[in-house]
C-alpha positions as CSV (number, residue, x, y, z in Angstrom):
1,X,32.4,2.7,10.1
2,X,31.8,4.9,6.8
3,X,31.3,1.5,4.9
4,X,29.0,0.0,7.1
5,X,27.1,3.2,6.5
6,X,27.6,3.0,3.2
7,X,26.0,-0.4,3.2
8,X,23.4,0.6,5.4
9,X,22.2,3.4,2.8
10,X,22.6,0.7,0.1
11,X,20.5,-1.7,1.9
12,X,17.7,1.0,2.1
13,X,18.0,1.8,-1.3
14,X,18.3,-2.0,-2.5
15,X,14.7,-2.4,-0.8
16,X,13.2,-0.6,-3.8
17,X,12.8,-4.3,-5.6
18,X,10.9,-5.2,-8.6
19,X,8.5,-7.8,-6.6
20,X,6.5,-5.2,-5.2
21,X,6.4,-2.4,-7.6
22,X,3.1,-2.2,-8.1
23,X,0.2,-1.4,-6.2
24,X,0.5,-4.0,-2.9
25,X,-2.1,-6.4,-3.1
26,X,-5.6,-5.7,-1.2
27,X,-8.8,-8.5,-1.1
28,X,-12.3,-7.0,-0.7
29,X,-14.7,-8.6,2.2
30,X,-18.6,-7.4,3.2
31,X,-19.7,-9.6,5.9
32,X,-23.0,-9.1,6.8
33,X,-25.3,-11.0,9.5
34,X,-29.2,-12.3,9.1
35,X,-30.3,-14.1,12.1
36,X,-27.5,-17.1,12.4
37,X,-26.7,-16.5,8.5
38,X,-23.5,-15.1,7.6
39,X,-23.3,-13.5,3.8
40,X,-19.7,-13.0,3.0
41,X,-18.7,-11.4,-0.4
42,X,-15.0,-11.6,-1.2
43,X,-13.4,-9.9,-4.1
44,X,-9.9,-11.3,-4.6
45,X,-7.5,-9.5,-7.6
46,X,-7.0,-12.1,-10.3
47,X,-3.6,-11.0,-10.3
48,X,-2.8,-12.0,-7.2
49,X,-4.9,-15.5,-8.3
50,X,-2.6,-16.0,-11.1
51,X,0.4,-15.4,-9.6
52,X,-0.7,-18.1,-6.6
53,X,-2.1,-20.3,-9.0
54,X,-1.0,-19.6,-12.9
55,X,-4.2,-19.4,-14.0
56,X,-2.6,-18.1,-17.5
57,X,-2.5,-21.5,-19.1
58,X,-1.1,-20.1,-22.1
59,X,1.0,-17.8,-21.6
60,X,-0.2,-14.6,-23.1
61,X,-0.2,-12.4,-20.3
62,X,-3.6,-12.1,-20.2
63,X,-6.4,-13.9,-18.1
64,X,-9.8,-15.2,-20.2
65,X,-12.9,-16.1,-18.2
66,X,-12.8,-19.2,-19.8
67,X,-8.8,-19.5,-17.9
68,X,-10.2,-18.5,-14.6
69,X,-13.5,-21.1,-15.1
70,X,-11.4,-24.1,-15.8
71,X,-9.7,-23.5,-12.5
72,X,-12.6,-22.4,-10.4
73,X,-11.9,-25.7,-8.0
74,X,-8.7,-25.0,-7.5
75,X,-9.4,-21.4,-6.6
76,X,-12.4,-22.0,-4.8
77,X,-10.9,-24.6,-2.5
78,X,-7.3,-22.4,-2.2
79,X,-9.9,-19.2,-0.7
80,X,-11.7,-21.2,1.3
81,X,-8.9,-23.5,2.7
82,X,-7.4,-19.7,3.8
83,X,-10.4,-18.1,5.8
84,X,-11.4,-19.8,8.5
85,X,-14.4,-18.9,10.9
86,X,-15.2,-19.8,14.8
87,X,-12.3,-21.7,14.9
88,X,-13.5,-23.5,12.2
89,X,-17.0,-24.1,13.6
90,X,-18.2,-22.2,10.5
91,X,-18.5,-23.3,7.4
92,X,-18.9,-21.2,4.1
93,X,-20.5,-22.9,1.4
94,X,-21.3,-20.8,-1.7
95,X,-24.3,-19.1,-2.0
96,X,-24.3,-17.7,-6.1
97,X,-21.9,-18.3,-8.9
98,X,-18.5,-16.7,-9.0
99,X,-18.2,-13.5,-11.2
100,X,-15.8,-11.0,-12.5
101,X,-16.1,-7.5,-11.8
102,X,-13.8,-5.0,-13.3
103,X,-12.3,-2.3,-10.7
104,X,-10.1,0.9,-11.7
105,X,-7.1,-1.4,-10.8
106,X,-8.4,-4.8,-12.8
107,X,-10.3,-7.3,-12.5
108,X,-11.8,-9.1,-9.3
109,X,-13.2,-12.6,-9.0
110,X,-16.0,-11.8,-7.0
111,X,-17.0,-14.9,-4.4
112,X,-20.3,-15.0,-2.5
113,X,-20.5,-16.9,0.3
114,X,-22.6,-18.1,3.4
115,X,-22.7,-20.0,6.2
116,X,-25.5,-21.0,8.8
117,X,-23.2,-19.8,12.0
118,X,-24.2,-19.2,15.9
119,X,-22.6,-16.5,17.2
120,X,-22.6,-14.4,20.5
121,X,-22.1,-10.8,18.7
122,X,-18.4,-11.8,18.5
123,X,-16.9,-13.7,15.1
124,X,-13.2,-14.9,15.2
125,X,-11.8,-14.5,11.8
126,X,-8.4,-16.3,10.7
127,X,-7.6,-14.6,7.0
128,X,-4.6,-16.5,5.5
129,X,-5.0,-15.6,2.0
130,X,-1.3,-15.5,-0.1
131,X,0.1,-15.7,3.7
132,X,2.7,-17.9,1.9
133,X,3.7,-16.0,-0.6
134,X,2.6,-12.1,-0.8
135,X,3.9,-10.8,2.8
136,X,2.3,-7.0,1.4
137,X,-1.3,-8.4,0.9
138,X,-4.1,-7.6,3.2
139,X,-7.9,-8.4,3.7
140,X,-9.9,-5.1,4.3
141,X,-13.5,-6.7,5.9
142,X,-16.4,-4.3,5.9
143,X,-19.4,-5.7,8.5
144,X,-22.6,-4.4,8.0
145,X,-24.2,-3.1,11.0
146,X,-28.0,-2.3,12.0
147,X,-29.8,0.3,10.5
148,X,-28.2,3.8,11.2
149,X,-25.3,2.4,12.5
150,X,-21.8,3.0,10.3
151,X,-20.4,-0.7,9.0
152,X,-16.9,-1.9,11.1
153,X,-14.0,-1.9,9.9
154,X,-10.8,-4.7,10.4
155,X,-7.8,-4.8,8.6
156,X,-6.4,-8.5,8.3
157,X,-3.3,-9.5,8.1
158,X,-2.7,-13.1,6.9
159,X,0.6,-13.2,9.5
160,X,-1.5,-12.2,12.6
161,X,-3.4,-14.7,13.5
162,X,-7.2,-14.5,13.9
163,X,-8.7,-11.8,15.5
164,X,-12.3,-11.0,17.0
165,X,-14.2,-8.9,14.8
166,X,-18.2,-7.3,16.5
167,X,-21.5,-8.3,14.5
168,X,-24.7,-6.6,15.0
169,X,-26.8,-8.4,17.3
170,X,-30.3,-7.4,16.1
171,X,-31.6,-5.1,13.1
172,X,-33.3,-3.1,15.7
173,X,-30.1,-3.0,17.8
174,X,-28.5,0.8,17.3
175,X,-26.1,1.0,20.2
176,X,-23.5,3.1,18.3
177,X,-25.8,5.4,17.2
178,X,-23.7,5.6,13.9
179,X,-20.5,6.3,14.9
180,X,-18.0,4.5,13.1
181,X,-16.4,1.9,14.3
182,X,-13.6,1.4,12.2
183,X,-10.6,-0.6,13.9
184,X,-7.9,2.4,14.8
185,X,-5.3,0.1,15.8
186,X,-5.7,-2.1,12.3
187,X,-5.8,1.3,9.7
188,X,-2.7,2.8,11.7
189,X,-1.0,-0.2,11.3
190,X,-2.0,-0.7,8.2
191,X,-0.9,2.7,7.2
192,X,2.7,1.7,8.6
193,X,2.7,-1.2,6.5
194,X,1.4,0.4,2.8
195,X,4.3,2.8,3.2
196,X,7.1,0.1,4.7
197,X,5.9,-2.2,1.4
198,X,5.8,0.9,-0.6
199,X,9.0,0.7,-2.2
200,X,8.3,3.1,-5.1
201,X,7.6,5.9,-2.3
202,X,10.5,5.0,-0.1
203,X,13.0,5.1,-2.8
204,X,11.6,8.3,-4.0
205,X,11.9,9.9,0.0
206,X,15.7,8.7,-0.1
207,X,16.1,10.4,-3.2
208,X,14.7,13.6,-2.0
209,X,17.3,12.9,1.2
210,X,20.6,12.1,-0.1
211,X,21.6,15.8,-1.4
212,X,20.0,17.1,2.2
213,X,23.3,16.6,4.1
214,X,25.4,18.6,1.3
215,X,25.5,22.4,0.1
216,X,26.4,23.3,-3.5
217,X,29.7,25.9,-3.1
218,X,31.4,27.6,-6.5
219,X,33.4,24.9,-5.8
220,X,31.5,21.4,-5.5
221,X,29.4,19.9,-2.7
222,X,30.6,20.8,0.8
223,X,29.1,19.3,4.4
224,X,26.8,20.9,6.3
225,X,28.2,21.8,9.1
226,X,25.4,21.6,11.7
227,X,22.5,18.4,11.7
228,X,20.2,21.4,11.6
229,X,21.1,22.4,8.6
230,X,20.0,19.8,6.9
231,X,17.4,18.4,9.1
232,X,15.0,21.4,9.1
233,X,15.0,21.8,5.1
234,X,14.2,18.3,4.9
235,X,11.2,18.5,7.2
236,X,10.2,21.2,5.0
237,X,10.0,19.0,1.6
238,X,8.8,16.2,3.6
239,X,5.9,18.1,5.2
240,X,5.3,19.6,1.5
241,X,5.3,16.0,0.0
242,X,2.8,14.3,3.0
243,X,0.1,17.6,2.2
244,X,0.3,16.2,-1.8
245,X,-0.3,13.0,-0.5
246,X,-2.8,13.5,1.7
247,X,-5.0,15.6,-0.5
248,X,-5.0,13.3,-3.2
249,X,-5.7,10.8,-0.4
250,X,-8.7,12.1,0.7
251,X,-10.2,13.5,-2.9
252,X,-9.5,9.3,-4.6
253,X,-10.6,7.6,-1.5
254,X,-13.6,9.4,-1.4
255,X,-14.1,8.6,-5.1
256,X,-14.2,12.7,-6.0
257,X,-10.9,11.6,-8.1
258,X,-10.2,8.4,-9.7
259,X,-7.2,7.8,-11.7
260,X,-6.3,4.6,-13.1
261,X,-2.8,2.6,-11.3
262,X,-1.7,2.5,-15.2
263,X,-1.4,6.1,-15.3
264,X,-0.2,6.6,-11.5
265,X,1.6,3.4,-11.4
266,X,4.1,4.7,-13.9
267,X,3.8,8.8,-13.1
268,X,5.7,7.6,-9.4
269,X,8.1,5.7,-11.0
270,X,8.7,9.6,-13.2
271,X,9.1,10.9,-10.0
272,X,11.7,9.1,-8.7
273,X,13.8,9.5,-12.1
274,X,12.7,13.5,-12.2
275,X,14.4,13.6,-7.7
276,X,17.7,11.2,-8.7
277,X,18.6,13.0,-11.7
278,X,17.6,16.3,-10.0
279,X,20.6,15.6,-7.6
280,X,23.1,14.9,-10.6
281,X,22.3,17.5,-13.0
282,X,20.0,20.5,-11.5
283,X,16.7,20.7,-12.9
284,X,14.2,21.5,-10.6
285,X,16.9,24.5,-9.6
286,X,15.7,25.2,-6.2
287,X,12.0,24.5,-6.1
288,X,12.3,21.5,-4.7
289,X,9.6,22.0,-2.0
290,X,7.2,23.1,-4.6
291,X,8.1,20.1,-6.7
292,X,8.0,17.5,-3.6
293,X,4.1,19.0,-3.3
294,X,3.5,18.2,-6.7
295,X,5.0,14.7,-6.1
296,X,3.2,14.3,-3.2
297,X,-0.3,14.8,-5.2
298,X,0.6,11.8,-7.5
299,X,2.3,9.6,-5.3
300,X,-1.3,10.0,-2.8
301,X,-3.3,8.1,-5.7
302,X,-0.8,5.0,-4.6
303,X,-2.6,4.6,-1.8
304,X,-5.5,5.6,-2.1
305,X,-7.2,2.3,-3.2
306,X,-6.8,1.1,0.0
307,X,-10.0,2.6,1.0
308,X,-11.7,3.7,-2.1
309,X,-13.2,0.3,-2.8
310,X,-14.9,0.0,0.7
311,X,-17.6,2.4,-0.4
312,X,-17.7,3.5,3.0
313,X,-20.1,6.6,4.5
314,X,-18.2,9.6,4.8
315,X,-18.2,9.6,8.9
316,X,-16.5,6.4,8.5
317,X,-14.1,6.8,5.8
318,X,-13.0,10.2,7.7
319,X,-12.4,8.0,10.4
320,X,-10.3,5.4,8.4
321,X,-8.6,7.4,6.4
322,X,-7.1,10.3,9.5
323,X,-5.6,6.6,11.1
324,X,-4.5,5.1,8.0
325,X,-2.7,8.5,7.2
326,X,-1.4,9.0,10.5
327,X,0.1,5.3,9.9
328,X,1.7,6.4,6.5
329,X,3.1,9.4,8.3
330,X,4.5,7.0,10.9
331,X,6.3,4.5,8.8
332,X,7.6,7.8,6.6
333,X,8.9,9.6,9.6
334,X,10.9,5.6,10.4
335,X,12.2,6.1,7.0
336,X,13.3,9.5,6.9
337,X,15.0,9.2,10.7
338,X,16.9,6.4,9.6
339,X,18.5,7.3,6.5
340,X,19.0,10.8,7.3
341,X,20.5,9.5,10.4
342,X,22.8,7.6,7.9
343,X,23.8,10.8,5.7
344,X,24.7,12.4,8.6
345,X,27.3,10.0,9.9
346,X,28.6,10.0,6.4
347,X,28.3,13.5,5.3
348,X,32.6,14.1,6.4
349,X,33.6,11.5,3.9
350,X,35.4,12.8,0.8
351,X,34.1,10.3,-1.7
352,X,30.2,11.1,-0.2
353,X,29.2,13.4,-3.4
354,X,30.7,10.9,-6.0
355,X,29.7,7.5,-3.9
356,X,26.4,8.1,-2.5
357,X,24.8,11.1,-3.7
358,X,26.0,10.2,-8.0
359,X,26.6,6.3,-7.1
360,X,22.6,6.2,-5.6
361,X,20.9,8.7,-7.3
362,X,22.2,6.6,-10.9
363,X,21.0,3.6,-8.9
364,X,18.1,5.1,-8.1
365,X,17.3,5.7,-12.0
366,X,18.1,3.0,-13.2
367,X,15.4,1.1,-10.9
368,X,13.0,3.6,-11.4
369,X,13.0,3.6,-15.5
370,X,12.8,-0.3,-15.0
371,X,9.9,0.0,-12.7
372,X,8.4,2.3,-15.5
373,X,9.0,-0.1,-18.7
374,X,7.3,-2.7,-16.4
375,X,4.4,-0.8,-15.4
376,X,3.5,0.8,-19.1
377,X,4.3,-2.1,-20.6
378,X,3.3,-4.9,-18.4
379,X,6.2,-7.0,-17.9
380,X,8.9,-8.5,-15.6
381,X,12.0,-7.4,-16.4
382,X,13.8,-7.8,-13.1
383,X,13.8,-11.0,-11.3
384,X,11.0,-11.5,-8.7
C-alpha cells in the first residue's frame, strides 16, 4: 500500500512536465452584431501558430512577418476550418488584412472577420482551435452588447462541443440594464482548468505540502501524530498563498499592474526551487506563511492574463474574475485534498523523510531550474 502511495505522489509530481510550462495558451475573440452582420476579431498567439504550423521556416527561433505572410493560407484556412457558426450556416469571409499586434505576452496575428448571418438573438459557436493538439488552450469571446449594456462573456473550450452564445437584438434593446452577463458556469470552470494545467503552481502547492505531515525533533523528522496537525497549518499557508494570488489577480487583470510572462514566467519557476530546497536545507526558517503570501503575489500574475486582455468594464470584470477565482480555488482545494490525503497515509513509513520529502523536493528542483533555463532563455530542454 505505501508504494502505491508512493507512486501516487510521484504521479502528481510527474505532472509538472515541460509541455506546459508556460503560460497555457488563450485566443482573443470580439464578436459584435450590425443588423444580420457579424464582425468577428480573433487574436490567436503566434506561438501557438507556429507550434501548429512551423511557421519558423528557418529555424532561428524567431517568427518574421515575412514567415507568418508566406503562410497566411495555410493559417487562414487552419482558423477558419476550426470555428464554425450556425451549424455552419455562417460563413466568415475576411473583412481587412491580417495584422500583428504585440501584447505583454507576444505577439498576436490579429484576424478580422465577417459574415452576413440571420440570427434569432441566439448564435451557436463550435471553437475547435488546436483541439488536436493543445488540450490547455481556450477561446475567451467577448460579445458586444447595446448601448449601456456590459459585453457577454463565454469561455470556449475546443473539447466541448458548440455552445449557444446571446447577441443583442437591437441597438436600442437595453434589457440588462448593464449588468454583466458573463457566463459563471464557463469562468468557474475555466478557473478549475488554468490551475489543473497549471503545472508550475501545482508542483509549487506539493512542495509547500510534502514537509506538512512531518515535525522537525532534535532528533530528525518525526510523524504527526494527529491529521490535524498537519492539516490546519497547511490551510493556513494555503489560505496565505490564495490572498497573494488573488491580489495580484485583481491589480493585473484590471491592468493597474502589468508585468511581463518573461519576468513572472521564470520568478514561479524561483519559487518552486526557493519551497523544495526550503524542505532540504531550512531557509525560510519558519516563515513559511509569510513567504507562501509573497509567493502567492507572483504566482497571481500567471493567471492573470486570462482576463486582462478582454478590456472589460469593471462591473464585468468583477464579475469574471470572483468566478474564475472561485474556479482556481476549486481545482487548488482538488489538489491539496489529494496529495495531503497521500502524505497522510504515508507519513508512518520510515523511509518517508529520505524518499518523499528529499527524493521529491530534489525532484522538484531539478524541474523547476529546467523550467527556469527554458523560460529566460527560450528553449526546450526537456522533451515535449
Amino acid at each position: 500500500m505505501k508504494r502505491l502511495l508512493s507512486i501516487l505522489l510521484l504521479g502528481l509530481l510527474a505532472l509538472a512536465q515541460p509541455a506546459f510550462a508556460h503560460k497555457a495558451s488563450d485566443a482573443y475573440l470580439q464578436l459584435q452584431r450590425n443588423g444580420d452582420l457579424l464582425q468577428l476579431r480573433w487574436d490567436i498567439s503566434l506561438r501557438d501558430l507556429d507550434a501548429m504550423l512551423d511557421l519558423d521556416s528557418n529555424d532561428d527561433q524567431k517568427l518574421s512577418w515575412g514567415e507568418v505572410r508566406a503562410r497566411m493560407d495555410d493559417i487562414r484556412a487552419n482558423a477558419l476550418a476550426h470555428l464554425v457558426l450556425q451549424q455552419g450556416r455562417c460563413n466568415l469571409s475576411e473583412a481587412a488584412a491580417p495584422a500583428i499586434e504585440n501584447r505583454v505576452d507576444g505577439a498576436y496575428l490579429v484576424l478580422q472577420l465577417q459574415s452576413h448571418c440571420s440570427t434569432d438573438g441566439a448564435l451557436d459557436v463550435d471553437y475547435r482551435l488546436f483541439r488536436e493538439v493543445d488540450p490547455t488552450h481556450r477561446g475567451l469571446l467577448r460579445v458586444a452588447m447595446a448601448d449601456g449594456q456590459a459585453p457577454a462573456l463565454q469561455s470556449l473550450d475546443p473539447q466541448a462541443g458548440a455552445v449557444s452564445v446571446m447577441l443583442p437584438h437591437e441597438a436600442s434593446d437595453t434589457a440588462n440594464n448593464g449588468a454583466p452577463s458573463a457566463n459563471g458556469s464557463s469562468f468557474f470552470f475555466d478557473g478549475i482548468h488554468h490551475i489543473l494545467i497549471g503545472y508550475d503552481h501545482i508542483l509549487f502547492l506539493i512542495s509547500l505540502l510534502l514537509p506538512s505531515v512531518l515535525k522537525r525533533k532534535p532528533d530528525g523528522w518525526q510523524p504527526v501524530a494527529y491529521w490535524q496537525e498537519a492539516v490546519w497549518p497547511m490551510v493556513a499557508t494555503v489560505t496565505m498563498f490564495t490572498i497573494g494570488h488573488s491580489i495580484t489577480l485583481a491589480l493585473a487583470g484590471l491592468k493597474i499592474v502589468s508585468i511581463s510572462p518573461r519576468i513572472i514566467e521564470p520568478a514561479i519557476a524561483l519559487t518552486i526551487i526557493v519551497a523544495a530546497v526550503d524542505n532540504i536545507r531550512p531557509l525560510l526558517r519558519g516563515r513559511r506563511r509569510v513567504f507562501a503570501f509573497l509567493f502567492g503575489l507572483i504566482h497571481g500574475f500567471g493567471f492573470a492574463n486570462v482576463l486582462a486582455e478582454l478590456d472589460l468594464p469593471v462591473k464585468s470584470f468583477v464579475a469574471a474574475l470572483l468566478k474564475f477565482n472561485l474556479g482556481v480555488e476549486a481545482g487548488q482545494l482538488i489538489v491539496v485534498s489529494v496529495a495531503l490525503s497521500v502524505l497522510l497515509a504515508l507519513r508512518g513509513w520510515r523511509a518517508y523523510p529520505a524518499v518523499v520529502l528529499g527524493g521529491g523536493s530534489a525532484f522538484a528542483v531539478v524541474i523547476a531550474a529546467l523550467w527556469f533555463g527554458e523560460r529566460v532563455f527560450d528553449l526546450k530542454i526537456l522533451p515535449v
